[in-house]
TIMI-2910 file (N, C-alpha, C, CB; in pm, 1 decimal, decimal comma, always signed):
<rs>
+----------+----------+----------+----------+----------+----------+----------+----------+----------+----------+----------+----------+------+
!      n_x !      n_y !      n_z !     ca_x !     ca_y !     ca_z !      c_x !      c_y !      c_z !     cb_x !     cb_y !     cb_z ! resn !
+----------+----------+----------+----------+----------+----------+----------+----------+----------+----------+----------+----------+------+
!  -1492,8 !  +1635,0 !   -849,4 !  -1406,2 !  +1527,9 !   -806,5 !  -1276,5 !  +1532,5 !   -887,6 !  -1476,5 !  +1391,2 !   -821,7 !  Unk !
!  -1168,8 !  +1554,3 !   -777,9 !  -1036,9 !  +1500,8 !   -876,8 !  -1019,0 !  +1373,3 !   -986,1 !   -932,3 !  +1465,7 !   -781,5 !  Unk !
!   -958,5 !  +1447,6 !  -1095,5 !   -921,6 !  +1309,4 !  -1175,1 !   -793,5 !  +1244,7 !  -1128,4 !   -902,2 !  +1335,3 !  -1334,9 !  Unk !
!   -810,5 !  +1070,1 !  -1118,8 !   -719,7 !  +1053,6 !  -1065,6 !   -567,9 !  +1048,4 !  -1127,3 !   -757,7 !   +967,3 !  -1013,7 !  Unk !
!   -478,6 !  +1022,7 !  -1030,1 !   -343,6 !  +1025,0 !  -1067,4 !   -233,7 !   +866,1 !  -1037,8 !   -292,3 !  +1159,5 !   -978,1 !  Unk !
!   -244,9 !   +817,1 !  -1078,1 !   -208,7 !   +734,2 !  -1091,2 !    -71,0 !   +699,1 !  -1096,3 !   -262,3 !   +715,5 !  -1155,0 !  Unk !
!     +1,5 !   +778,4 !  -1137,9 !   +169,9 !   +794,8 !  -1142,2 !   +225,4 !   +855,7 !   -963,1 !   +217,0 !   +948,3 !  -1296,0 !  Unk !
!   +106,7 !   +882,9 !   -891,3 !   +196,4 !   +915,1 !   -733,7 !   +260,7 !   +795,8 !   -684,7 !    +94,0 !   +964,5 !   -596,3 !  Unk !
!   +406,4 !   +799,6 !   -630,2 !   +481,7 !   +710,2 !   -606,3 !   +426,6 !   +675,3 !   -441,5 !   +635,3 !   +758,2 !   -637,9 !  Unk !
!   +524,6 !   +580,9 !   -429,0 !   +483,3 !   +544,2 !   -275,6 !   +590,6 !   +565,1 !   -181,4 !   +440,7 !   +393,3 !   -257,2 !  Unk !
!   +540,6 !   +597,5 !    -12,5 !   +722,9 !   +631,1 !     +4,0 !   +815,3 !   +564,4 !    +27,8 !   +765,5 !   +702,5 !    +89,5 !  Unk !
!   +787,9 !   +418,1 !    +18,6 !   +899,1 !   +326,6 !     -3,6 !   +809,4 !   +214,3 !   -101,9 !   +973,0 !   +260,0 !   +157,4 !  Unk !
!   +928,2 !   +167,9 !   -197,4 !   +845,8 !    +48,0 !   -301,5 !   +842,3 !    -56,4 !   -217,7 !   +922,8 !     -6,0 !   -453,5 !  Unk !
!   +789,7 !   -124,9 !   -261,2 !   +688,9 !   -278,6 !   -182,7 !   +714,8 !   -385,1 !   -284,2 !   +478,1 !   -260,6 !   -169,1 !  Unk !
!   +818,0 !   -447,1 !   -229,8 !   +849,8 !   -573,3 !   -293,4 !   +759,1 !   -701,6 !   -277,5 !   +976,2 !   -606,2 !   -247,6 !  Unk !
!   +679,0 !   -772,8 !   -329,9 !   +657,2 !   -873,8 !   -321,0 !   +695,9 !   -989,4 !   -407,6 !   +567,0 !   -859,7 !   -306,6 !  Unk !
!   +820,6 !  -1113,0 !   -339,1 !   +900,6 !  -1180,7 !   -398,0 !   +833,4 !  -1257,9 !   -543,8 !   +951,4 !  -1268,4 !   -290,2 !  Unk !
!   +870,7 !  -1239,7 !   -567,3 !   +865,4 !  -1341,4 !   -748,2 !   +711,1 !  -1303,4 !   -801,0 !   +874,4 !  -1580,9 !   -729,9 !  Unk !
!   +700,9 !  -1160,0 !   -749,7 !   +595,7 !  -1140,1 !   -825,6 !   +609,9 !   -993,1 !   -878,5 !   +469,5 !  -1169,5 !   -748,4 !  Unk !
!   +612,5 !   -918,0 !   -767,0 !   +618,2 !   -748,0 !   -868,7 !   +679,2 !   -719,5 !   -804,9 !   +508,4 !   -628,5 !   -901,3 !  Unk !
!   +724,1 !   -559,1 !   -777,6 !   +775,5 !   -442,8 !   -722,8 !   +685,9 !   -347,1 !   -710,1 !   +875,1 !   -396,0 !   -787,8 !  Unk !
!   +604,5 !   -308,2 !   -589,1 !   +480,2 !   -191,6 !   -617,3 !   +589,9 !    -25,0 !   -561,9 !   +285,3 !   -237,6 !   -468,0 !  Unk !
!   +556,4 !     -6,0 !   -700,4 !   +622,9 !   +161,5 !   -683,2 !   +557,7 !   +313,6 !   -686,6 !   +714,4 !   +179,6 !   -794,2 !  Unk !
!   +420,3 !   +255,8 !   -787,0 !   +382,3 !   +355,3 !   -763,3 !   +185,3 !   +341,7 !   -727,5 !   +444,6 !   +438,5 !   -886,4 !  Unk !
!    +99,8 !   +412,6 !   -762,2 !    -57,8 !   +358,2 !   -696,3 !    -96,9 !   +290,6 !   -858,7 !   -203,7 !   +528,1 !   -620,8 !  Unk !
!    -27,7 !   +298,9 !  -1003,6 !    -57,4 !   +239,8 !  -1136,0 !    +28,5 !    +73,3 !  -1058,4 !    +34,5 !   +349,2 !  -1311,6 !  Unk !
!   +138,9 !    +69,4 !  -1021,5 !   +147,6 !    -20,2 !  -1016,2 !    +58,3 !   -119,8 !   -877,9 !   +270,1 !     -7,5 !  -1036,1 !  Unk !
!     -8,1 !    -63,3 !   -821,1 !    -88,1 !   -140,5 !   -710,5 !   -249,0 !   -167,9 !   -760,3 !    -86,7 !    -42,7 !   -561,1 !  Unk !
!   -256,5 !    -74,9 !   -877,4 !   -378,2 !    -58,8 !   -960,9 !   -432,6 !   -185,0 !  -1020,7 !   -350,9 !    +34,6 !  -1070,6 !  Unk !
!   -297,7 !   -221,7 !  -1057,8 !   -275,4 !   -304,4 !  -1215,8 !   -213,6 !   -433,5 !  -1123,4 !   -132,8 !   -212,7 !  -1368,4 !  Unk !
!   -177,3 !   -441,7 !  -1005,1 !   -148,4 !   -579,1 !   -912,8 !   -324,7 !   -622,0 !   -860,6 !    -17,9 !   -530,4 !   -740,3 !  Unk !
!   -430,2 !   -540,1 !   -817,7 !   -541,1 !   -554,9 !   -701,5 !   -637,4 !   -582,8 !   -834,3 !   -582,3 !   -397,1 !   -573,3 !  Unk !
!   -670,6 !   -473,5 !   -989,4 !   -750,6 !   -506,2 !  -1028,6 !   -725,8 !   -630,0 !  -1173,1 !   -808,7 !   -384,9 !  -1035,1 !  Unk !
!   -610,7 !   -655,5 !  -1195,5 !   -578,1 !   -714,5 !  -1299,8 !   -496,1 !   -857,9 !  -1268,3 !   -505,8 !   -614,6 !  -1377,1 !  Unk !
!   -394,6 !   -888,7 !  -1183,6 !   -349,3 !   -987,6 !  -1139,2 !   -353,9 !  -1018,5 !  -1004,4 !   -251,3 !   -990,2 !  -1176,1 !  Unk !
!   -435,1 !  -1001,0 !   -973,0 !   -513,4 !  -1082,1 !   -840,1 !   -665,4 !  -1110,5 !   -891,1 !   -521,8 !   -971,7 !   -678,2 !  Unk !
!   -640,1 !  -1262,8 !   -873,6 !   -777,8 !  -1335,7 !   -881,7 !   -901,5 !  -1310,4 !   -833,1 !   -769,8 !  -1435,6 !   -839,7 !  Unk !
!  -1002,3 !  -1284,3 !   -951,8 !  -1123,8 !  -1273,8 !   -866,9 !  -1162,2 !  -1272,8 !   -807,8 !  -1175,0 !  -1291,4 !   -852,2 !  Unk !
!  -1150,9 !  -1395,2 !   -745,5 !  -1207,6 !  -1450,8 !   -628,2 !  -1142,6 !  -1377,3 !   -484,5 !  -1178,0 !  -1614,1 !   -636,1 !  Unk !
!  -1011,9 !  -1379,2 !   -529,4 !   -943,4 !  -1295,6 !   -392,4 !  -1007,4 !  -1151,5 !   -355,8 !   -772,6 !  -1260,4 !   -423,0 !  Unk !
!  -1063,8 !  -1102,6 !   -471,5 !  -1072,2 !   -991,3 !   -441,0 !  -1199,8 !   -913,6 !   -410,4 !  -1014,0 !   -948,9 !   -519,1 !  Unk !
!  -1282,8 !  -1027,0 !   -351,0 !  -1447,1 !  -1031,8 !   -330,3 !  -1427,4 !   -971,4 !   -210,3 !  -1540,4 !  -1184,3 !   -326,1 !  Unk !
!  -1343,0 !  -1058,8 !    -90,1 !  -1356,2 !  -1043,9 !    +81,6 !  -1342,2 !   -882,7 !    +83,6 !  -1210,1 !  -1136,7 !   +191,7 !  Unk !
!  -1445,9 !   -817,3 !   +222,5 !  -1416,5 !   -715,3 !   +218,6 !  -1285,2 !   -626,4 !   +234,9 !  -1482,6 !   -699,6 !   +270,5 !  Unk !
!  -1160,4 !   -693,3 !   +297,6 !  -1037,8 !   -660,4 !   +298,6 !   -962,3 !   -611,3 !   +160,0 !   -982,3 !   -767,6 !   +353,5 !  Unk !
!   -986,6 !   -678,2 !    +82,9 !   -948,8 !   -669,6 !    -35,6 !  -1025,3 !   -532,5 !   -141,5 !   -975,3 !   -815,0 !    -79,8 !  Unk !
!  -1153,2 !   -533,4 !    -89,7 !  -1247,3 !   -410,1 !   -117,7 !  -1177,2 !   -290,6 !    -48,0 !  -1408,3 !   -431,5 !    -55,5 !  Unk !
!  -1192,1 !   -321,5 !    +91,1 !  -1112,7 !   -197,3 !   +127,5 !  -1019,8 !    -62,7 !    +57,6 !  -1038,8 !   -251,6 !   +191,1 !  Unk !
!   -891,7 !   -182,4 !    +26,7 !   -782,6 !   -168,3 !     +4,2 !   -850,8 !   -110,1 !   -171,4 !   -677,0 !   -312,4 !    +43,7 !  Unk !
!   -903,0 !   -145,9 !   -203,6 !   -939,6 !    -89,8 !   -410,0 !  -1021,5 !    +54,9 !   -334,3 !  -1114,9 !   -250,8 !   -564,1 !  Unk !
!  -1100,4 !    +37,3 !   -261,1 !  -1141,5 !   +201,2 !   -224,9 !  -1008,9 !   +288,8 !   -133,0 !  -1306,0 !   +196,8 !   -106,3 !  Unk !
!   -947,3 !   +281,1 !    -88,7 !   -863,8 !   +349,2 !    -45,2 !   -782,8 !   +393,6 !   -178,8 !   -795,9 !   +278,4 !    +62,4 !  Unk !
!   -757,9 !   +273,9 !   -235,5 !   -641,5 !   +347,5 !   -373,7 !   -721,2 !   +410,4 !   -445,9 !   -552,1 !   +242,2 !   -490,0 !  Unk !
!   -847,6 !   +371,0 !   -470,8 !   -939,1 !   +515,2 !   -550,8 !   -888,0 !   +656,2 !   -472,5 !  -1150,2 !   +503,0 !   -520,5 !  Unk !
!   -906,0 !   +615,6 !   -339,8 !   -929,0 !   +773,0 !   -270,0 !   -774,6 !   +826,8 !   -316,5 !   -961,0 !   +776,9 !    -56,4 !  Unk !
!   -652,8 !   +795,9 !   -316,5 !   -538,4 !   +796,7 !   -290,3 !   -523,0 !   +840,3 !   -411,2 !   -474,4 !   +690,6 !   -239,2 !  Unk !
!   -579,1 !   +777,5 !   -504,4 !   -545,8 !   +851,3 !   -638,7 !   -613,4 !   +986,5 !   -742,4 !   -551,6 !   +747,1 !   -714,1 !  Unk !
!   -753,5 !   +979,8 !   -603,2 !   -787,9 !  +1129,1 !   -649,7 !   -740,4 !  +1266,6 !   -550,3 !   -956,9 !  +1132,6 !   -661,1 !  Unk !
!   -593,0 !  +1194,5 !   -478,7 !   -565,1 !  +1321,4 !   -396,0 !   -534,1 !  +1281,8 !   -232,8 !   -705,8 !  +1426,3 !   -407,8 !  Unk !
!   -642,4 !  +1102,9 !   -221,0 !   -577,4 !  +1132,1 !    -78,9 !   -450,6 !  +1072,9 !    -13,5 !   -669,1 !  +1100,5 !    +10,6 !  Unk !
!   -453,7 !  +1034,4 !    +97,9 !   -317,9 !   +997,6 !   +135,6 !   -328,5 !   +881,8 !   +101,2 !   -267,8 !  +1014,5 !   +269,4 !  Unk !
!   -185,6 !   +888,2 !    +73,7 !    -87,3 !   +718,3 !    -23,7 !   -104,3 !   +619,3 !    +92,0 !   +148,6 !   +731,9 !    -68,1 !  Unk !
!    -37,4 !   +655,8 !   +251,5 !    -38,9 !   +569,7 !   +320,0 !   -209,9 !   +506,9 !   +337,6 !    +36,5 !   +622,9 !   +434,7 !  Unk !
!   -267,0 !   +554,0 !   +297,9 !   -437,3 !   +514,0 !   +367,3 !   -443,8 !   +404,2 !   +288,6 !   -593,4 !   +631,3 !   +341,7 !  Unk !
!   -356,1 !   +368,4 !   +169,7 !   -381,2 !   +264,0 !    +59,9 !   -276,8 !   +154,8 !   +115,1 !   -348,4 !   +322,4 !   -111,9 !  Unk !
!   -166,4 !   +222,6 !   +135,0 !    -16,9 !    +83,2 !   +153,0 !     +4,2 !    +67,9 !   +272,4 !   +152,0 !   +114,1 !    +94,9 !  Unk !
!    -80,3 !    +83,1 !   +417,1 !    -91,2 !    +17,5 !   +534,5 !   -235,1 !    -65,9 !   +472,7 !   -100,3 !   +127,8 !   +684,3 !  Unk !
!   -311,3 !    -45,8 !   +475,0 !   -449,5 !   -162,5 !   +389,1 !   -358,5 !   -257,6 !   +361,1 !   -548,8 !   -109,1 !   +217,0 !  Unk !
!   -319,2 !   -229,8 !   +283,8 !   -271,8 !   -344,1 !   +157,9 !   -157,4 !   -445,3 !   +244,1 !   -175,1 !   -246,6 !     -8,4 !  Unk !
!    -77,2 !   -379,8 !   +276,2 !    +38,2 !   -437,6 !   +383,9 !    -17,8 !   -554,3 !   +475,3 !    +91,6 !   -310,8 !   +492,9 !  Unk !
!   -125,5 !   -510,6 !   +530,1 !   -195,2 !   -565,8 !   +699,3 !   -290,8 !   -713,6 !   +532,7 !   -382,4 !   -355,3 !   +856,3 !  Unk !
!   -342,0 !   -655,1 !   +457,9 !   -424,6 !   -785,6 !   +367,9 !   -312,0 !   -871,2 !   +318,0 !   -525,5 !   -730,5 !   +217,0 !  Unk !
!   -201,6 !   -816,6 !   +297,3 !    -61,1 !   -893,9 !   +241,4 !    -77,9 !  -1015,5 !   +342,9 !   +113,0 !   -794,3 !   +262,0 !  Unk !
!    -20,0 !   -936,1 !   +447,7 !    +48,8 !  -1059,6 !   +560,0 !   -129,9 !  -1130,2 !   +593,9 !   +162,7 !   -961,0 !   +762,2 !  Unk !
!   -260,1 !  -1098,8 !   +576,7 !   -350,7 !  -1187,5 !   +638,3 !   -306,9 !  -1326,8 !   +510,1 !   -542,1 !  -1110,6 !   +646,4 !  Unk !
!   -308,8 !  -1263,6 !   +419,7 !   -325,3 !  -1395,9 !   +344,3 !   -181,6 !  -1462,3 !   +295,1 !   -421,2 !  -1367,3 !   +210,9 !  Unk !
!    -87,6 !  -1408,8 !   +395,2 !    +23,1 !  -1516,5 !   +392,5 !   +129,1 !  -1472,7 !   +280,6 !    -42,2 !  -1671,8 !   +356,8 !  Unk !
!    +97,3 !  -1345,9 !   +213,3 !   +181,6 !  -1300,3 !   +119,5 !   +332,9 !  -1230,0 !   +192,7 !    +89,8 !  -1193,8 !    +32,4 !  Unk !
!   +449,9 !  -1264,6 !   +128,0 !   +571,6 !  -1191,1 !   +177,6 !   +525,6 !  -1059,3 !   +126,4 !   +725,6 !  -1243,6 !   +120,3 !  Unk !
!   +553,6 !   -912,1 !   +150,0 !   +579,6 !   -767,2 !   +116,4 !   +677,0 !   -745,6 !   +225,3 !   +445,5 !   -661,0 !   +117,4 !  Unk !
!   +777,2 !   -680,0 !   +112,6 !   +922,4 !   -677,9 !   +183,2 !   +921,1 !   -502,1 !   +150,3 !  +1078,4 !   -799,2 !    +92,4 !  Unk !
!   +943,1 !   -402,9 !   +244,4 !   +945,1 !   -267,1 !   +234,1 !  +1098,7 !   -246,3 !   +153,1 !   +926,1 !   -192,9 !   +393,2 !  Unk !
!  +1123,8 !   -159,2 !    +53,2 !  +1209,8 !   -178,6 !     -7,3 !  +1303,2 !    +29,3 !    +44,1 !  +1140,7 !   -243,4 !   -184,1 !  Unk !
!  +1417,9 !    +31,4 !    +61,1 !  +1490,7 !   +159,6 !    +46,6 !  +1427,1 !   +212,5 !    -56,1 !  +1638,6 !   +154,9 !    +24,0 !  Unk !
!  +1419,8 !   +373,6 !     -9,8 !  +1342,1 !   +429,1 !    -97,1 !  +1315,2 !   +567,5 !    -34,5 !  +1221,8 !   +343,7 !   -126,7 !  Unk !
!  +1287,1 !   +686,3 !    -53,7 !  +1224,6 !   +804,9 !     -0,5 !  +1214,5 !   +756,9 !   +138,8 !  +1083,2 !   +850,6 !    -70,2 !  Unk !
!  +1234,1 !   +847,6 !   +221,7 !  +1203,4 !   +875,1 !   +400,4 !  +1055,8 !   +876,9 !   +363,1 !  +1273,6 !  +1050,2 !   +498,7 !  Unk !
!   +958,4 !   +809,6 !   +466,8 !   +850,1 !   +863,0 !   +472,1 !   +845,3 !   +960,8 !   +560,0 !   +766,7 !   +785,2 !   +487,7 !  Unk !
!   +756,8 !  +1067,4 !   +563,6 !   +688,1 !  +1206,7 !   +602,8 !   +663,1 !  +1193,4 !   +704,9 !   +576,8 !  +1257,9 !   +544,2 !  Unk !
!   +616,1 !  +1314,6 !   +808,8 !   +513,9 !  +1311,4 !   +893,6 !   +368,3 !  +1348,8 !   +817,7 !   +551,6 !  +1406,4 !  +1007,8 !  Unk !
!   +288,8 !  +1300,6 !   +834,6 !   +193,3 !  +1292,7 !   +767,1 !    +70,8 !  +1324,0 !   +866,5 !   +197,6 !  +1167,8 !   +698,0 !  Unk !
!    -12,8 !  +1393,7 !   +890,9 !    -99,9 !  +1441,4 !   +965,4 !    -60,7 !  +1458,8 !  +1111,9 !   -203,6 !  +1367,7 !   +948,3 !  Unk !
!    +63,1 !  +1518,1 !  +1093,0 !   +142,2 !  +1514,9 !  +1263,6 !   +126,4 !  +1403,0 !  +1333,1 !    +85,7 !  +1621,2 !  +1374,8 !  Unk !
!   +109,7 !  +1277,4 !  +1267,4 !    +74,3 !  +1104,3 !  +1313,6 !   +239,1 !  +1080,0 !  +1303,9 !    -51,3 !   +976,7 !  +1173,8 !  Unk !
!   +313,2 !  +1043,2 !  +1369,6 !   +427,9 !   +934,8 !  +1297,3 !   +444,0 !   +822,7 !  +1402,5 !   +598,0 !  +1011,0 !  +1264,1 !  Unk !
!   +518,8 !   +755,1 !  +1372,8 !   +529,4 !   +575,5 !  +1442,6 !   +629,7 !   +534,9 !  +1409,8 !   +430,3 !   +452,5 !  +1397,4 !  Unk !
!   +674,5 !   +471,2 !  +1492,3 !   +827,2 !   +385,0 !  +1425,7 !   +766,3 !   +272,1 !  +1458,2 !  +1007,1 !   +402,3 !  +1501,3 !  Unk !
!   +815,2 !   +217,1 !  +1285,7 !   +728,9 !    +64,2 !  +1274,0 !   +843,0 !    -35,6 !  +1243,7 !   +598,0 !    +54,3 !  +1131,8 !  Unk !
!   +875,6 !   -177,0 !  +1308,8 !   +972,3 !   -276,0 !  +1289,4 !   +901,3 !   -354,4 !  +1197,6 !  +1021,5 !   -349,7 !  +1413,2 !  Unk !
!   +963,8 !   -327,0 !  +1050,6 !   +927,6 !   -448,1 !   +979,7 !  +1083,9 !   -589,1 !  +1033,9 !   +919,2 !   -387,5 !   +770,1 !  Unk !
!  +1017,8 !   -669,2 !   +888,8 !  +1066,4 !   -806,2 !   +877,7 !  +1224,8 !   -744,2 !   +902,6 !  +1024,3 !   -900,3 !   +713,8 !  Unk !
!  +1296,5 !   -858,1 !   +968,3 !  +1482,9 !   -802,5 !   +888,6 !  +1515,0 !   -684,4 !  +1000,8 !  +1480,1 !   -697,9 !   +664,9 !  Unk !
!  +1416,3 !   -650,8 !  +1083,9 !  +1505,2 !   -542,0 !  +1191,0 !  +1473,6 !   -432,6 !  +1130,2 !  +1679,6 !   -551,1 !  +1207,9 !  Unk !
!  +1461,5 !   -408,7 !   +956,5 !  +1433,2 !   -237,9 !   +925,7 !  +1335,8 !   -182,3 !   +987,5 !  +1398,3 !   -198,7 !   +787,2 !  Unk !
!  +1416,2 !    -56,0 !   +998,1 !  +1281,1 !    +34,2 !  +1102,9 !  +1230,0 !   +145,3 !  +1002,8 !  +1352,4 !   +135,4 !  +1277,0 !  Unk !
!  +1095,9 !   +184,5 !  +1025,7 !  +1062,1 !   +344,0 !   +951,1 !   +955,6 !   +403,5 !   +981,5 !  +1046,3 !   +350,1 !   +804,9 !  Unk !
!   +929,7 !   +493,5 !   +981,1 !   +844,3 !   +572,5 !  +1053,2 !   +712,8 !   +556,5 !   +931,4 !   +916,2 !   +742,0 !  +1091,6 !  Unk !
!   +592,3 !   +547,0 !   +989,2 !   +416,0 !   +510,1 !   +898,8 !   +350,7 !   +544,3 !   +959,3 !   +346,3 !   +374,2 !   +863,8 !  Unk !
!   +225,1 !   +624,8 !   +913,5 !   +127,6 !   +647,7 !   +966,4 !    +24,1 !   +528,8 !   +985,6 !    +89,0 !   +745,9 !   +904,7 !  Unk !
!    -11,6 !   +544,5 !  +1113,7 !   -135,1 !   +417,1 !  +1148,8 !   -248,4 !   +456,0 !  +1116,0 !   -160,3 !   +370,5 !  +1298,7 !  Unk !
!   -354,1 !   +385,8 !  +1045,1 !   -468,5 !   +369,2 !  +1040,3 !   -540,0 !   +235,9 !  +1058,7 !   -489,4 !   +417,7 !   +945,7 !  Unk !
!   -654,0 !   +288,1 !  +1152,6 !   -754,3 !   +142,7 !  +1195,4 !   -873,4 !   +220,7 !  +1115,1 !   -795,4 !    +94,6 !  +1409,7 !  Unk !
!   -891,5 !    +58,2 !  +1086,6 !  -1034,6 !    +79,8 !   +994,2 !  -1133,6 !    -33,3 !   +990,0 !  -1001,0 !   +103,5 !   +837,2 !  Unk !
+----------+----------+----------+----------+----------+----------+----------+----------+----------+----------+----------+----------+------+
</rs>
């Protein structure tokens, strides 16, 4: 098993207002297992999203972690504002043009899970 890596960036940072800036999978690490409340982080949505960033940080894809996390953001009412930053990729010959908040557009890979 890969050891993980923790310093892979994301391809755009993830603002969430008056609280952090998620830039890289240390900083989504240290938001899901350290400042998010216990309790929040029982529901399986929230599980999800901590096994995907395991996977993500021993190698697999980044997006499999920051669409999770995005779609649990907005269930529980949290702003995440996609921030300028790196083009995202085509990524498994998947791409999408996705309309966030504000009209910005950018291309993400979809995953249902």
């Amino acid at each position: 098993m890969a050891r993980p890596n923790w310093s892979r960036k994301l391809p755009r940072p993830l603002k969430i207002p008056t609280v952090t800036t998620l830039r890289t999978l240390a900083d989504i690490h240290e938001f899901v297992e350290r400042r998010l409340p216990p309790e929040f982080r029982e529901p399986d949505t929230w599980q999800h999203v901590a096994d995907r960033l395991h996977q993500a940080a021993r190698g697999g894809e980044i997006d499999d972690v920051v669409i999770p996390l995005r779609l649990v953001l907005q269930l529980e009412r949290v702003a995440c504002l996609p921030q300028r930053g790196a083009r995202p990729k085509k990524i498994g010959g998947v791409e999408r043009l996705v309309e966030y908040q504000g009209g910005e557009q950018c291309k993400a890979k979809l995953s249902l899970y």
